[in-house]
Structures are given as structure tokens and as C-alpha cells.
BATI-448644 format. One record per residue: x, y negated, z negated of N, C-alpha, C, O, CB in turn; residue in three letters. Coordinates in Angstrom, 3 decimals. Glycine has a CB too. Example, Ala and Ser with C-alpha at 12.3 -4.5 7.8 and 13.67 -1.06 7.14 Angstrom:
BEGIN
@n.x=13.190 | n.y=5.690 | n.z=-7.800 | ca.x=12.300 | ca.y=4.500 | ca.z=-7.800 | c.x=13.200 | c.y=3.300 | c.z=-7.800 | o.x=14.236 | o.y=3.319 | o.z=-8.465 | cb.x=11.308 | cb.y=4.473 | cb.z=-9.046 | type=ALA
@n.x=12.850 | n.y=2.250 | n.z=-7.080 | ca.x=13.670 | ca.y=1.060 | ca.z=-7.140 | c.x=12.900 | c.y=-0.030 | c.z=-7.870 | o.x=13.409 | o.y=-1.138 | o.z=-8.039 | cb.x=14.084 | cb.y=0.598 | cb.z=-5.725 | type=SER
This chain:
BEGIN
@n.x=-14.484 | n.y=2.828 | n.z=-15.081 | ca.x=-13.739 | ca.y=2.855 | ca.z=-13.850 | c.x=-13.281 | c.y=1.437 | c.z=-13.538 | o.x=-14.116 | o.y=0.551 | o.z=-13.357 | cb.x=-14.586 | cb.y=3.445 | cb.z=-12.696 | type=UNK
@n.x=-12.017 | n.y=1.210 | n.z=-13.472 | ca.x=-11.790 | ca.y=0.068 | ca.z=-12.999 | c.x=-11.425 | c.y=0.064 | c.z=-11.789 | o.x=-11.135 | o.y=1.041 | o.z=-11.098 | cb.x=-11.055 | cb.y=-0.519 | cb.z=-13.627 | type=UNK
@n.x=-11.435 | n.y=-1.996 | n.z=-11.257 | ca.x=-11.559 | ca.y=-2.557 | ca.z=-10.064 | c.x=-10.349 | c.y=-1.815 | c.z=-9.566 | o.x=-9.421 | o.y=-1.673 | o.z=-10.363 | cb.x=-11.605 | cb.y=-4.154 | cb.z=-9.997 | type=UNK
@n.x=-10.204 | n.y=-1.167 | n.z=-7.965 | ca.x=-8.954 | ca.y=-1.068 | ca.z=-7.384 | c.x=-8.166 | c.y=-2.178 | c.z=-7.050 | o.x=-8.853 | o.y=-3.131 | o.z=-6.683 | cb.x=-9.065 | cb.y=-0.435 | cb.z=-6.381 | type=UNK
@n.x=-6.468 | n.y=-2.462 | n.z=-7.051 | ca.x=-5.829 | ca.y=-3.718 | ca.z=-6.979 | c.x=-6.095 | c.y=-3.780 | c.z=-5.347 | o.x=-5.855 | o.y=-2.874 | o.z=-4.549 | cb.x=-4.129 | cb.y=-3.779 | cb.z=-7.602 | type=UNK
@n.x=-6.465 | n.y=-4.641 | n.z=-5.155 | ca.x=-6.416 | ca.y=-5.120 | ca.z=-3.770 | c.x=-5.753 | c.y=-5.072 | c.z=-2.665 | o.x=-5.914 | o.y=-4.520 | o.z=-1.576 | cb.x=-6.399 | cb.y=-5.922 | cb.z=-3.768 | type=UNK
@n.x=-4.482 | n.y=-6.179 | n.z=-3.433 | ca.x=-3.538 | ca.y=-6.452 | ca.z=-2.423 | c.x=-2.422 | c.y=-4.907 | c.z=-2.100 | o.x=-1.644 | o.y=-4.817 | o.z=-1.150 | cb.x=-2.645 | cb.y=-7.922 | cb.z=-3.051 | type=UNK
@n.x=-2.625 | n.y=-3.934 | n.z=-3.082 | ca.x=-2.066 | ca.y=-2.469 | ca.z=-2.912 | c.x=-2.591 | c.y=-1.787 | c.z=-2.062 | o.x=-1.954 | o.y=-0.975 | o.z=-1.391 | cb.x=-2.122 | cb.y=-1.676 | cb.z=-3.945 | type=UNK
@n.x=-4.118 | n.y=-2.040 | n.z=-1.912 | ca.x=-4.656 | ca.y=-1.419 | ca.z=-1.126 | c.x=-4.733 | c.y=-2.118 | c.z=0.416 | o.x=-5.281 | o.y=-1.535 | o.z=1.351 | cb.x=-5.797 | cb.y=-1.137 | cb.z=-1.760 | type=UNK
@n.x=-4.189 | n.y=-3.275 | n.z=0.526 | ca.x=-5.045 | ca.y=-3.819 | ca.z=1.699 | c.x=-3.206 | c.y=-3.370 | c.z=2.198 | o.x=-3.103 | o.y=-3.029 | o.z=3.377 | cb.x=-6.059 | cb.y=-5.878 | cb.z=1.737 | type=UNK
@n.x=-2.026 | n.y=-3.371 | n.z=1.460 | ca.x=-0.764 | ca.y=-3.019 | ca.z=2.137 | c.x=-0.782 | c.y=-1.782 | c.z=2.662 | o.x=-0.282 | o.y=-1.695 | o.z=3.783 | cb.x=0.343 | cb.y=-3.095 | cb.z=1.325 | type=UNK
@n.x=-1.287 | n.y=-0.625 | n.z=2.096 | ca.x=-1.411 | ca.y=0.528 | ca.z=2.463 | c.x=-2.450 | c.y=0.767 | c.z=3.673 | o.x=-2.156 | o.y=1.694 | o.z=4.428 | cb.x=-1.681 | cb.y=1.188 | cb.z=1.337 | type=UNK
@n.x=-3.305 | n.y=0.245 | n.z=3.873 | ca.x=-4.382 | ca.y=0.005 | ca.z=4.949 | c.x=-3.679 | c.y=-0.430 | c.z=6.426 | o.x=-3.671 | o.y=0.143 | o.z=7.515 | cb.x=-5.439 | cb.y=-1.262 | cb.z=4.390 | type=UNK
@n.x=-3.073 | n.y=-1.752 | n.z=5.945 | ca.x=-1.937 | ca.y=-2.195 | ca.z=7.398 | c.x=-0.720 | c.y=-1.506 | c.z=7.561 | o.x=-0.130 | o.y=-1.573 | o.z=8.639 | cb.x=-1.323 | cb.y=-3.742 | cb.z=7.364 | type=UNK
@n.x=-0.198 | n.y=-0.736 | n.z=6.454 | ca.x=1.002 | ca.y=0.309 | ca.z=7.240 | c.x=0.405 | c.y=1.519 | c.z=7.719 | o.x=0.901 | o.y=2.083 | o.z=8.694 | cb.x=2.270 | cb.y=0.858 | cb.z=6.216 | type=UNK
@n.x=-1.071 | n.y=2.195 | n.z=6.878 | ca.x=-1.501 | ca.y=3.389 | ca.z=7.798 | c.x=-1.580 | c.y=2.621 | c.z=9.167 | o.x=-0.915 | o.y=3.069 | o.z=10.100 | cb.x=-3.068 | cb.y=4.182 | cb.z=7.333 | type=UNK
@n.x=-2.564 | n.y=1.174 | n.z=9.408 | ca.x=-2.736 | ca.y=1.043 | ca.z=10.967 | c.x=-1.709 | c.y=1.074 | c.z=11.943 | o.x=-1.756 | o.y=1.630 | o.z=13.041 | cb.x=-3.289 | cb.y=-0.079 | cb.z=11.250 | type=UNK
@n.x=-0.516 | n.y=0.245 | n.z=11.309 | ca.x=1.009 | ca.y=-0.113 | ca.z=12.246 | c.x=1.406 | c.y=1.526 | c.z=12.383 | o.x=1.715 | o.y=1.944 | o.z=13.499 | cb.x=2.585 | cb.y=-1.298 | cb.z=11.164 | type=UNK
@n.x=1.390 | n.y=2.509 | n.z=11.147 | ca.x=1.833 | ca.y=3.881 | ca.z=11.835 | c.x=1.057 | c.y=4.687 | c.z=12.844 | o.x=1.519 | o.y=5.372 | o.z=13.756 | cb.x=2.020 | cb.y=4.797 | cb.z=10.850 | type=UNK
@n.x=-0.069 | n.y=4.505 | n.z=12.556 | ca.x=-0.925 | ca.y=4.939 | ca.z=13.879 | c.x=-1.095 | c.y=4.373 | c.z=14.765 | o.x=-2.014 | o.y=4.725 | o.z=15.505 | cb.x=-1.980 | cb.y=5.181 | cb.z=13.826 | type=UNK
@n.x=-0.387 | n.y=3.373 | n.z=15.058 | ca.x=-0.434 | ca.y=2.453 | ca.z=16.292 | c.x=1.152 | c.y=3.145 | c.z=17.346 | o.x=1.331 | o.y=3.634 | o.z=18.462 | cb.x=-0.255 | cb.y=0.389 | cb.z=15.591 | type=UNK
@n.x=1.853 | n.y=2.842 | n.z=16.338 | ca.x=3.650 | ca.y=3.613 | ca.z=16.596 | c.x=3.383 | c.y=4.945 | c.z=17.156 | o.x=3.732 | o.y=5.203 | o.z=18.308 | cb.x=4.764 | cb.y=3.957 | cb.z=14.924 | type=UNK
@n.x=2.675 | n.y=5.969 | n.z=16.274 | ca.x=2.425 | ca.y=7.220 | ca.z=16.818 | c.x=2.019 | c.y=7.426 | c.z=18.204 | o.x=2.416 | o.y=7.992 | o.z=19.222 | cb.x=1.558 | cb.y=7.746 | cb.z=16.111 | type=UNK
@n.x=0.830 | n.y=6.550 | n.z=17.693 | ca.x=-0.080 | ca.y=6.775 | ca.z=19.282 | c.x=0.900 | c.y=6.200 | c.z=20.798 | o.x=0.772 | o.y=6.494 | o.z=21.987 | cb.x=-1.857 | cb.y=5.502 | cb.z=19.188 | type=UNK
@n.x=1.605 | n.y=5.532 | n.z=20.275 | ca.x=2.830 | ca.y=4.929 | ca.z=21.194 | c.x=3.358 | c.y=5.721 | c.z=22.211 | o.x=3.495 | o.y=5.618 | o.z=23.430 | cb.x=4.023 | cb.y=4.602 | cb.z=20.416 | type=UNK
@n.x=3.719 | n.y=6.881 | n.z=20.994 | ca.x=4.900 | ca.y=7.492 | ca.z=21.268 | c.x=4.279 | c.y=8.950 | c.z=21.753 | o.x=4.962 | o.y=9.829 | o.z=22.277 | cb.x=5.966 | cb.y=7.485 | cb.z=19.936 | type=UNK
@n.x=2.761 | n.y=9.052 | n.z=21.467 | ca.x=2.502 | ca.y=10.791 | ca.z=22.095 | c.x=1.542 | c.y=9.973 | c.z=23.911 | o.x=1.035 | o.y=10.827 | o.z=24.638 | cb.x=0.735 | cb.y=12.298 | cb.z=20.374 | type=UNK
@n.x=1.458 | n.y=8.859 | n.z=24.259 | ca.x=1.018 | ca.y=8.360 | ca.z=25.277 | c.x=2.248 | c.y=8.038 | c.z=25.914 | o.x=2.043 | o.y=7.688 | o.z=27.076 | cb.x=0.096 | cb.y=7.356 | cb.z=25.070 | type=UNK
@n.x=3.685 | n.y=8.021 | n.z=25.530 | ca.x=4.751 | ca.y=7.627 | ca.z=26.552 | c.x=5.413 | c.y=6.630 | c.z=26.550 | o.x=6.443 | o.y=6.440 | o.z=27.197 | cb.x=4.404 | cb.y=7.546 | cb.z=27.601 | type=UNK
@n.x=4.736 | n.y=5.701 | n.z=25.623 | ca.x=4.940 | ca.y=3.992 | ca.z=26.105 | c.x=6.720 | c.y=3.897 | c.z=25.738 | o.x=7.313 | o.y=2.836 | o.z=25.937 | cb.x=3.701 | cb.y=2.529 | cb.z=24.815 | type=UNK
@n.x=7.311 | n.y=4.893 | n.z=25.295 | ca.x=8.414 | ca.y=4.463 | ca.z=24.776 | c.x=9.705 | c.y=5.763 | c.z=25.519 | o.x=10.865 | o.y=5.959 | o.z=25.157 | cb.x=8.135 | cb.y=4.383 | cb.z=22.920 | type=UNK
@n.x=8.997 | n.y=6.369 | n.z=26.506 | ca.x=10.001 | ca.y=7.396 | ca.z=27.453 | c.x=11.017 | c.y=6.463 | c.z=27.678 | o.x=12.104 | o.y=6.626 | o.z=27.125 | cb.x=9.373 | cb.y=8.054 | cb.z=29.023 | type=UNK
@n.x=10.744 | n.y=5.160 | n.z=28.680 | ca.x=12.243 | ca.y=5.050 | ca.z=29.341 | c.x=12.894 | c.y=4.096 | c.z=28.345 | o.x=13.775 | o.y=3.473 | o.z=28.938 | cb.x=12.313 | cb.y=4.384 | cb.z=31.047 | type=UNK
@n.x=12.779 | n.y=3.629 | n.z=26.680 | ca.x=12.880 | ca.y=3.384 | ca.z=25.650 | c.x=14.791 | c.y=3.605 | c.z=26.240 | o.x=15.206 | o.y=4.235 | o.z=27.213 | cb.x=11.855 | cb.y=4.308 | cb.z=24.460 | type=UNK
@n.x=15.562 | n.y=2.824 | n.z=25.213 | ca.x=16.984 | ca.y=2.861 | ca.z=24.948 | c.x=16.882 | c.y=4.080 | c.z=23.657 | o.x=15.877 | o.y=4.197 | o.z=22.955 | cb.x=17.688 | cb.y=1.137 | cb.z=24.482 | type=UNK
@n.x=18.205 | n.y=4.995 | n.z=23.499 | ca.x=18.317 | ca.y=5.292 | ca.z=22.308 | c.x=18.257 | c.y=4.117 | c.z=21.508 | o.x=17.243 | o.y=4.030 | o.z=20.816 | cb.x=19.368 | cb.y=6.001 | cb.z=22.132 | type=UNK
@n.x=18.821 | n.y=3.485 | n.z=21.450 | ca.x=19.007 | ca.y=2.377 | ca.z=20.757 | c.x=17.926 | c.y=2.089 | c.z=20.030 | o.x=17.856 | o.y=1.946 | o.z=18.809 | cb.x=19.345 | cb.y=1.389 | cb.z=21.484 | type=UNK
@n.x=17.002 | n.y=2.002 | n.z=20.918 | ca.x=15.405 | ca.y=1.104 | ca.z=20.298 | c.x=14.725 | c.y=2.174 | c.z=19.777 | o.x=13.842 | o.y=1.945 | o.z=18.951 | cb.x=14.206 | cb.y=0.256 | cb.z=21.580 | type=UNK
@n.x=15.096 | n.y=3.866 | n.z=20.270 | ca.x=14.023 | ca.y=4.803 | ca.z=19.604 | c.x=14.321 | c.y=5.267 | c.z=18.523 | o.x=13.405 | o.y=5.815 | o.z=17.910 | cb.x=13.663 | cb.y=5.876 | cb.z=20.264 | type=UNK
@n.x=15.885 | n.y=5.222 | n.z=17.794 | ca.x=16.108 | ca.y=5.324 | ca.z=16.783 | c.x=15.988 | c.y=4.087 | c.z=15.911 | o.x=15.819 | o.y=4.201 | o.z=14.697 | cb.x=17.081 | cb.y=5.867 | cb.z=16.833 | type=UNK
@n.x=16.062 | n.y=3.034 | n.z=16.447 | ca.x=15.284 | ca.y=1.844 | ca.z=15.423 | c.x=13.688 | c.y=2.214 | c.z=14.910 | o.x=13.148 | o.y=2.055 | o.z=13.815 | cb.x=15.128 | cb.y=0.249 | cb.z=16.393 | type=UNK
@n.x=13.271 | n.y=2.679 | n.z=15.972 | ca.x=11.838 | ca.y=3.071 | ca.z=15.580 | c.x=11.378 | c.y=3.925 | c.z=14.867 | o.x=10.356 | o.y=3.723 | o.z=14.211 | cb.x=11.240 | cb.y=3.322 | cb.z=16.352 | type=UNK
@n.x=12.304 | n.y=5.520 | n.z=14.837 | ca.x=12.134 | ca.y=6.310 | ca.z=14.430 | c.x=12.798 | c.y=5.562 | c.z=12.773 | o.x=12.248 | o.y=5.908 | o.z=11.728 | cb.x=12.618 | cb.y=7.486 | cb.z=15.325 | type=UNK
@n.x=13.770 | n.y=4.737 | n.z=12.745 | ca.x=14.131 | ca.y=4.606 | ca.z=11.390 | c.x=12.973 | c.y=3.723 | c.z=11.059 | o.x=12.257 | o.y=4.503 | o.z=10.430 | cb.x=15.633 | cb.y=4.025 | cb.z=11.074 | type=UNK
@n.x=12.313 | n.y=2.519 | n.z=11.094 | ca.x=11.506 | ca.y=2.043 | ca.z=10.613 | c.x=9.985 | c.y=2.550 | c.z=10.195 | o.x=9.401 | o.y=2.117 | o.z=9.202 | cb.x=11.612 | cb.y=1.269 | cb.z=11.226 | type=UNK
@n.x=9.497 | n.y=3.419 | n.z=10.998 | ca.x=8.753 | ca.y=4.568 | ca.z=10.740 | c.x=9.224 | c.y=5.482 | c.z=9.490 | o.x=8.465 | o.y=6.390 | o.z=9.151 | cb.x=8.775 | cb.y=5.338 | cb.z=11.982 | type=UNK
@n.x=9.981 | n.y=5.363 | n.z=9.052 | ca.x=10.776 | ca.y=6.490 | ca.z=8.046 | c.x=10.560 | c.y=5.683 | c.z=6.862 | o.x=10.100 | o.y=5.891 | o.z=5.739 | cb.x=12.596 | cb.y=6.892 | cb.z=8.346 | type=UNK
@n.x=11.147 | n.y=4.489 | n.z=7.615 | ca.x=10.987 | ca.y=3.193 | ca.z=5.713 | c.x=9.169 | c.y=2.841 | c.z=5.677 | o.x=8.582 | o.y=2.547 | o.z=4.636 | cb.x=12.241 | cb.y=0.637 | cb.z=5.991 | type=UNK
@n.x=8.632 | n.y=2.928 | n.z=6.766 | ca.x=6.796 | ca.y=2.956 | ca.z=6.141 | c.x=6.639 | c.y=4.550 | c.z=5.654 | o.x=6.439 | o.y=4.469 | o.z=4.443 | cb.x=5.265 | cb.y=2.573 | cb.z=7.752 | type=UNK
@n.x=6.638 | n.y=5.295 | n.z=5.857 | ca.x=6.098 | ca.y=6.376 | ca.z=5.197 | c.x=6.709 | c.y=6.247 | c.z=3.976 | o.x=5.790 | o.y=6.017 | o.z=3.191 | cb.x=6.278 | cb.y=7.678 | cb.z=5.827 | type=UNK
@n.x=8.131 | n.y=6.275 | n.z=3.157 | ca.x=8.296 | ca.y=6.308 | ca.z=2.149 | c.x=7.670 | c.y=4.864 | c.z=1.747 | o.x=6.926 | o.y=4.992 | o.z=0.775 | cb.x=9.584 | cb.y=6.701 | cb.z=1.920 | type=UNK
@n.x=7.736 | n.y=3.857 | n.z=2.099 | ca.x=6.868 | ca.y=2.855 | ca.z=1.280 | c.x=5.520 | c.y=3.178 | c.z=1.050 | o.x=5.039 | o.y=2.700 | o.z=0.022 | cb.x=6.816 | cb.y=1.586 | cb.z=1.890 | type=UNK
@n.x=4.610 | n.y=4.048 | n.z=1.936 | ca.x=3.360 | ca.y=3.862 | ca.z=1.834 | c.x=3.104 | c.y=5.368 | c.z=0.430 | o.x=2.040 | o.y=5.758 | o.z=-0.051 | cb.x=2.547 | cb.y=3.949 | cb.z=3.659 | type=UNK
@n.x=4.441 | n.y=5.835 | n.z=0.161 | ca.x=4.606 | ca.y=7.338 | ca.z=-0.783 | c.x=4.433 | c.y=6.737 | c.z=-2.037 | o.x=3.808 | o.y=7.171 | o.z=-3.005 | cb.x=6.222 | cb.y=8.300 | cb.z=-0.735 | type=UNK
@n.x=5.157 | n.y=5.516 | n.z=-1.892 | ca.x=5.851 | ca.y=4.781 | ca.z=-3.135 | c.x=4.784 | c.y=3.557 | c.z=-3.431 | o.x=5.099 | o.y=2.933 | o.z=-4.445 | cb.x=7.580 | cb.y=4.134 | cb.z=-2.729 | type=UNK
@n.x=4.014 | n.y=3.243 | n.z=-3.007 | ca.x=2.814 | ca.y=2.797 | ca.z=-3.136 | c.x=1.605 | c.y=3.574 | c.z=-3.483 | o.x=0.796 | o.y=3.236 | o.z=-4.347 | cb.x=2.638 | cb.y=2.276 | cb.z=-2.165 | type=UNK
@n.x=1.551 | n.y=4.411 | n.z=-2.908 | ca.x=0.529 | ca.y=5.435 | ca.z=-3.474 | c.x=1.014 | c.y=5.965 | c.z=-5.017 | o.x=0.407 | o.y=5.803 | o.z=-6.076 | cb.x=0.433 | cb.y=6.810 | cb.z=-2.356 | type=UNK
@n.x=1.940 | n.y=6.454 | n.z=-4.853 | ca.x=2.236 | ca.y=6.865 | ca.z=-6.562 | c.x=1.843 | c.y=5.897 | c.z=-7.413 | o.x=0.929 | o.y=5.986 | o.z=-8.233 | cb.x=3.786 | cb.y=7.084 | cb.z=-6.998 | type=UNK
@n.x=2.926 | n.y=4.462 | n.z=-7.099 | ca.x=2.599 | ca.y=3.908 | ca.z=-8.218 | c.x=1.127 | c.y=3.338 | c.z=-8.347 | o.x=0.704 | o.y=2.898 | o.z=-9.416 | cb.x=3.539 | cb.y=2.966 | cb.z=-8.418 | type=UNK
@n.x=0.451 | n.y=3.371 | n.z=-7.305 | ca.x=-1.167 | ca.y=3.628 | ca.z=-7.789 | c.x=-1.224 | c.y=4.165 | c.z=-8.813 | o.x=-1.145 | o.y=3.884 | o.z=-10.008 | cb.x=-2.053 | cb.y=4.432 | cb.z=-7.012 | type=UNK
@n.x=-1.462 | n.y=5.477 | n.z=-7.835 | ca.x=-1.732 | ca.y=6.424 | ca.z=-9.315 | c.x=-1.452 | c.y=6.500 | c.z=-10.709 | o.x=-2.311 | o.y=6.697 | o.z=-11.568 | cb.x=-1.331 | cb.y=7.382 | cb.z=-9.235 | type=UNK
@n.x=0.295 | n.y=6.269 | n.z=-11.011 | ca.x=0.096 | ca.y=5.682 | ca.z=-12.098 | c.x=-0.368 | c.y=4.550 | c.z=-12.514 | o.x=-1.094 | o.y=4.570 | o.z=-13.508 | cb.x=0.808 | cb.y=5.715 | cb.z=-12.462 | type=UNK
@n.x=-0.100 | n.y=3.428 | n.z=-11.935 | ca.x=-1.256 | ca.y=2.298 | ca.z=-12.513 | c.x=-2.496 | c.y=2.668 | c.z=-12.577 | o.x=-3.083 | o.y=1.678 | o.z=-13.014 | cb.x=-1.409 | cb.y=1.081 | cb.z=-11.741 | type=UNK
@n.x=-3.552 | n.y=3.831 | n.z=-12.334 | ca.x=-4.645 | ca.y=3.687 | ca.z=-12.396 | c.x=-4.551 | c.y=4.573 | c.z=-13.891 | o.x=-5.403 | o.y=4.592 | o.z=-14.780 | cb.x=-5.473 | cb.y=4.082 | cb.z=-11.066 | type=UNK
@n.x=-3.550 | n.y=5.117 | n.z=-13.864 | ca.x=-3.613 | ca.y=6.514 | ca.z=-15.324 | c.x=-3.325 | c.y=5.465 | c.z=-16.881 | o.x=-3.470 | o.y=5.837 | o.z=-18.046 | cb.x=-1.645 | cb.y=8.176 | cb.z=-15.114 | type=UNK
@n.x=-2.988 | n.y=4.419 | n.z=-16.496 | ca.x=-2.945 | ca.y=3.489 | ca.z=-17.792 | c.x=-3.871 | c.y=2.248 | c.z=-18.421 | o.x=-3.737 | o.y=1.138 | o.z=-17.906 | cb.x=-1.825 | cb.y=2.917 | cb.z=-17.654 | type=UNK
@n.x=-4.819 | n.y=2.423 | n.z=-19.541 | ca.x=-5.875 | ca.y=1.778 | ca.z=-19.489 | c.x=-5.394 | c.y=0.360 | c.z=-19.494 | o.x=-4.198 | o.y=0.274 | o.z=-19.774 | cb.x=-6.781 | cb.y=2.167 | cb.z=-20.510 | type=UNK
@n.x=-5.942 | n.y=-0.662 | n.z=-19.283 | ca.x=-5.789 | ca.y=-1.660 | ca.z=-18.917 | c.x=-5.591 | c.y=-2.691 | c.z=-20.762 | o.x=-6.472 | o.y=-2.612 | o.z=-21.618 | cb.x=-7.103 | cb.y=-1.876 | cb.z=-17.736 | type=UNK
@n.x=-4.510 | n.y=-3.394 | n.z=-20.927 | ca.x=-4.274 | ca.y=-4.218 | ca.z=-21.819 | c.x=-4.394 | c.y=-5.354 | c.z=-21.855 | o.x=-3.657 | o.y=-6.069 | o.z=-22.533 | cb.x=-3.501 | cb.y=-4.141 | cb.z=-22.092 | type=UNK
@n.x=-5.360 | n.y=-5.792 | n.z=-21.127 | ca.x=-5.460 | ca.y=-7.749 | ca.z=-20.519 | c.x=-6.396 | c.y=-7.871 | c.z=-21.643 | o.x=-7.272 | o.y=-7.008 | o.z=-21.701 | cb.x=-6.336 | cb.y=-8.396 | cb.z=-18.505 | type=UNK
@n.x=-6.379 | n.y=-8.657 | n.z=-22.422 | ca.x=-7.468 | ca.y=-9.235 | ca.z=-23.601 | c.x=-8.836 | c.y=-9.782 | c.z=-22.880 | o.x=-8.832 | o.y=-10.387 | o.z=-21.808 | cb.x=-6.728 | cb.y=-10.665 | cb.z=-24.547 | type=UNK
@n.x=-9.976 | n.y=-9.477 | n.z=-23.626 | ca.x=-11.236 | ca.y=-9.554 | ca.z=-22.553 | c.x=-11.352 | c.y=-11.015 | c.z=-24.050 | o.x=-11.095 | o.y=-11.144 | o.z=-25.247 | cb.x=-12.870 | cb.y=-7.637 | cb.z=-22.201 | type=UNK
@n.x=-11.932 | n.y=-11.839 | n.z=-22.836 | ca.x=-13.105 | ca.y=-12.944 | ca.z=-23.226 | c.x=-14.149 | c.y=-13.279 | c.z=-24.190 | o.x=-15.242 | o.y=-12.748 | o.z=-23.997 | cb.x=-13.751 | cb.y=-12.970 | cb.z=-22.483 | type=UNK
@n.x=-14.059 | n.y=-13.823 | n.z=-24.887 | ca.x=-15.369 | ca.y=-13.825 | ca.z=-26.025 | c.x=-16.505 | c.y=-14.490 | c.z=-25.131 | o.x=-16.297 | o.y=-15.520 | o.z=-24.490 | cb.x=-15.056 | cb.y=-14.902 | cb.z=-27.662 | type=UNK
@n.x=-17.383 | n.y=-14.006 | n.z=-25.137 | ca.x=-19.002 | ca.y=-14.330 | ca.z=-24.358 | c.x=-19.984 | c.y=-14.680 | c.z=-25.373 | o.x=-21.119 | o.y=-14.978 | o.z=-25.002 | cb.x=-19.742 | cb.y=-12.921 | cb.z=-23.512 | type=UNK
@n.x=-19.713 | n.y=-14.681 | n.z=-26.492 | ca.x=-20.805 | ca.y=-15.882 | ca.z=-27.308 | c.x=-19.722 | c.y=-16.878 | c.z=-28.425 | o.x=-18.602 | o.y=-16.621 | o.z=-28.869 | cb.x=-22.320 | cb.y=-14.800 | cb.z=-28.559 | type=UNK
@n.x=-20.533 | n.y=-17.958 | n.z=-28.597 | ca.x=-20.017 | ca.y=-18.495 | ca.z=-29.660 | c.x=-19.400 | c.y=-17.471 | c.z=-31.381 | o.x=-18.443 | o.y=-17.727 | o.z=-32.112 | cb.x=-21.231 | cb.y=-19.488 | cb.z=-29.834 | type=UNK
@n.x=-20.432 | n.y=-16.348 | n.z=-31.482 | ca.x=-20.257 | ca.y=-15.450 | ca.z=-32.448 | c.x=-18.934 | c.y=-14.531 | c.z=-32.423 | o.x=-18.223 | o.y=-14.247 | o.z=-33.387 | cb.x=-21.404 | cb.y=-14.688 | cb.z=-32.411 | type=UNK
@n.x=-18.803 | n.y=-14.190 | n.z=-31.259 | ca.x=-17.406 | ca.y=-13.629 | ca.z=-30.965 | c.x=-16.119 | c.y=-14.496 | c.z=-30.960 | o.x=-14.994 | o.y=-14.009 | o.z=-30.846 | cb.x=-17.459 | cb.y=-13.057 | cb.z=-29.674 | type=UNK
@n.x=-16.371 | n.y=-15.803 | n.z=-31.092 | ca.x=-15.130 | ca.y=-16.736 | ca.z=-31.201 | c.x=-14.601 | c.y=-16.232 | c.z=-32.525 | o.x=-15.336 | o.y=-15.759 | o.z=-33.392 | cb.x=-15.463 | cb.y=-18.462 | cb.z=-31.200 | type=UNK
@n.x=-12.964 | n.y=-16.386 | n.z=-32.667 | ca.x=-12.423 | ca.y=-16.241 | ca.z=-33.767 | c.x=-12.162 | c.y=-17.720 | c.z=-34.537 | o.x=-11.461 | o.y=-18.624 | o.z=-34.082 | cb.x=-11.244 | cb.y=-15.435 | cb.z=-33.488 | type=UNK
@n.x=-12.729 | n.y=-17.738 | n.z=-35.518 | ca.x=-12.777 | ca.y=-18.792 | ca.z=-37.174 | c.x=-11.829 | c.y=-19.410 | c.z=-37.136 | o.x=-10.869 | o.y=-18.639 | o.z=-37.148 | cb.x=-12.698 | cb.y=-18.143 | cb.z=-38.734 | type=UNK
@n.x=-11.603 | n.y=-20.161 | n.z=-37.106 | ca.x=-10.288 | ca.y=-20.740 | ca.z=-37.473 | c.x=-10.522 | c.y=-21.856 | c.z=-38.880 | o.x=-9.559 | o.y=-22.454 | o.z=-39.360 | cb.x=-9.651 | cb.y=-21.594 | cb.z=-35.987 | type=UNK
């Protein structure tokens, strides 16, 4: 099992919070006497985190479905290659 990438995960962590922050916004009121203006900015930027957080998750997934090709370390002198 390998390490999960981090910084994938810690992006997906702060757009779930910013969308549940937006939501909760918007079923408490804070944004009734809102401009169209500003609620369709919102509603569009809300639109570009969910597909980012889609498009992050996938390519998880596939990055996790491909074994890893980084060359590992020789840990004794015996494993060094001869030259």
C-alpha cells in the first residue's frame, strides 16, 4: 500500500471545507438580499470546485491504480552496483 500524495489530499480537504462553508451560507440566508450578480458568481464558482474536486479525485484514483516507478535506494554497501 502506498503513501497517499499529500498535497492532493490536503486540496481536496480545503475545497470540501470552502464548499461546506458556501452551502451552509446559503441554507442559513446569509446571501438572500445577495445581488444576482454576486449569486450567480457564487453559484458559478461552486460549480468550478465541485468539478475540480471530481477531477482530483479521479485522477487519484488513477494514480493510485499505477505501481510506482521511482528507483528505490541501495541500503547496504552489497547492493551497490560494481563499477
Amino acid at each position: 500500500m502506498s503513501k497517499p500524495d499529500l498535497p492532493k489530499n490536503k486540496a481536496l480537504l480545503l475545497l470540501g471545507l470552502l464548499l461546506l462553508a458556501i452551502v451552509s451560507g446559503i441554507v442559513t440566508g446569509e446571501w438572500k438580499l445577495a445581488s444576482a450578480k454576486a449569486k450567480n458568481l457564487l453559484y458559478t464558482g461552486l460549480a468550478c470546485m465541485v468539478v475540480g474536486i471530481l477531477i482530483i479525485s479521479v485522477g487519484n484514483k488513477f494514480a493510485s491504480d499505477i505501481p510506482s516507478q521511482e528507483p528505490v535506494a541501495a541500503t547496504s554497501p552489497a547492493e551497490l552496483p560494481s563499477n
